[in-house]
C-alpha positions as CSV (number, residue, x, y, z in Angstrom):
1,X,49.3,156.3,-34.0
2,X,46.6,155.2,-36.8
3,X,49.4,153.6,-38.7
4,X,50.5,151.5,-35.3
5,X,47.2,150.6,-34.6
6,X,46.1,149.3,-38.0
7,X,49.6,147.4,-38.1
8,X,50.7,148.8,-41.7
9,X,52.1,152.1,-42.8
10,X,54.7,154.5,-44.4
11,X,56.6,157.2,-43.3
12,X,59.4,159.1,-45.2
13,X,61.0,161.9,-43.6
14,X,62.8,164.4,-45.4
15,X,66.0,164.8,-44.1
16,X,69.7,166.2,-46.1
17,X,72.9,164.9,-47.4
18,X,74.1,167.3,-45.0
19,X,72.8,165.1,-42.0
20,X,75.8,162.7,-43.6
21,X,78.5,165.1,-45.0
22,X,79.6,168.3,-44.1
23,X,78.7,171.0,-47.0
24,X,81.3,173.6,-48.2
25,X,81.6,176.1,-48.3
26,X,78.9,178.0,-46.3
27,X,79.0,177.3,-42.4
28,X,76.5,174.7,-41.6
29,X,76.9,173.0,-38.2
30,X,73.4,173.3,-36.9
31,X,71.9,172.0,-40.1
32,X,74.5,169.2,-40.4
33,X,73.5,168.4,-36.3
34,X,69.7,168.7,-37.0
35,X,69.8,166.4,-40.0
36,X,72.1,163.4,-38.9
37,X,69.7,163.3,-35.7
38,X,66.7,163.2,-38.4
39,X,68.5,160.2,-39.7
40,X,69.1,158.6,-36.8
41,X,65.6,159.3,-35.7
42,X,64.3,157.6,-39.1
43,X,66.8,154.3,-38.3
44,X,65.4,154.5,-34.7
45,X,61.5,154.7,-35.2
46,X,62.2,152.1,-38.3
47,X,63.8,149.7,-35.7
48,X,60.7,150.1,-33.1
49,X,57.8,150.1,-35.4
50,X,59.1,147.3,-37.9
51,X,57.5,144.7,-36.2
52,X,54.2,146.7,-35.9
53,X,54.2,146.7,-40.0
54,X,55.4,150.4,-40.3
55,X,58.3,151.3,-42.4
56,X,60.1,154.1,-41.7
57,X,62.9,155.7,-44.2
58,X,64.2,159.2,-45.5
59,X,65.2,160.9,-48.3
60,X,67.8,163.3,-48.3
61,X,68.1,165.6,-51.1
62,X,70.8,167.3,-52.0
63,X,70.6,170.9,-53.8
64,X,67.7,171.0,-55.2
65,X,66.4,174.1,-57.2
66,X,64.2,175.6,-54.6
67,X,64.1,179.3,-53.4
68,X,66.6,178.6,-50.6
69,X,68.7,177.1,-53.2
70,X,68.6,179.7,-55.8
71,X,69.4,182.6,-52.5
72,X,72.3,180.3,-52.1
73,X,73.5,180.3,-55.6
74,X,73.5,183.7,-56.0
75,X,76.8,183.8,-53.8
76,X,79.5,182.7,-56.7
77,X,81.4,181.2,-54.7
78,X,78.9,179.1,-53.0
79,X,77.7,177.9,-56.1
80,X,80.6,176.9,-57.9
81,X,81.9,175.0,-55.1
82,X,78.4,173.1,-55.0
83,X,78.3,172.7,-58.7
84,X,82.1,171.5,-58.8
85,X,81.6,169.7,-56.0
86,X,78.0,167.8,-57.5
87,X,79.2,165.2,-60.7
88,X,76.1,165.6,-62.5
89,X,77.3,169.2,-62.5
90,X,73.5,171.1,-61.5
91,X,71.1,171.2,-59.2
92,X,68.1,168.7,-58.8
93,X,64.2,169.1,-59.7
94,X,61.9,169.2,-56.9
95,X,60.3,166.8,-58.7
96,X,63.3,164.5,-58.2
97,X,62.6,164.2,-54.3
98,X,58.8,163.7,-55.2
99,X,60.0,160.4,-57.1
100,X,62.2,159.1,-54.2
101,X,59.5,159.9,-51.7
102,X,57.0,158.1,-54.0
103,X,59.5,154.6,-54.6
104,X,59.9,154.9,-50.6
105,X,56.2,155.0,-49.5
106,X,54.8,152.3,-52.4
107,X,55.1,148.8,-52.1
108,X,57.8,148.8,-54.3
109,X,60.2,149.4,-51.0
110,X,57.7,147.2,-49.0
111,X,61.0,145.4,-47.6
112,X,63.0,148.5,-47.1
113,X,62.6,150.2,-44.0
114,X,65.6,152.8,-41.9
115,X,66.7,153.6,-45.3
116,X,68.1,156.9,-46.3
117,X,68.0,157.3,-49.3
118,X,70.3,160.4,-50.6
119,X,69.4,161.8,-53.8
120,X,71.8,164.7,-54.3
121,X,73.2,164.3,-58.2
122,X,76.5,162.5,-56.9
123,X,77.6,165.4,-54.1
């Protein structure tokens, strides 16, 4: 609401690649549902607020070496499959979301709004 009322803002939601591909081979369907409405809530909001001077856009990491990652990656199979499956062949930093949520919220992306912006190593 402050950002609507002072007419300029940004807001970068944190969605997943899997709210725009279907990951294998773990059973996913809730998250994949939960993260393509994300999206579309991101492309929506961007849509309605653009003209008020807020921007609106996502990032949607791939895997990314966080505890829920590493639980993951203990299941061989699971983690071959996502390294196969990933061309820069490893998982990401958390630091490499903090850089795409950083270039999405500065006034470098000033003209870049219902972006999502996947950062997921290639996946």
């Amino acid at each position: 609401r402050k950002m609507l009322s002072r007419g300029a803002g940004s807001l970068v939601n944190i969605a997943s690649m899997s709210g725009v591909i279907a990951n294998q081979p773990q059973p996913r369907a809730a998250s994949h549902v939960s993260k393509a409405g994300e999206i579309m809530l991101t492309q929506s909001l961007a849509a309605e607020w653009g003209s008020r001077g807020v921007r609106v856009n996502a990032v949607s990491p791939g895997y990314i070496g966080t505890e829920m990652t590493k639980a993951g990656m203990a299941n061989e199979a699971w983690r071959q499959t996502w390294l196969d499956m990933t061309p820069m062949g490893r998982v990401g930093e958390p630091a490499d979301i903090a850089h795409a949520v950083l270039y999405l919220a500065s006034d470098a992306a000033r003209f870049a709004t219902g972006t999502n912006l996947i950062v997921d190593g290639g996946y």
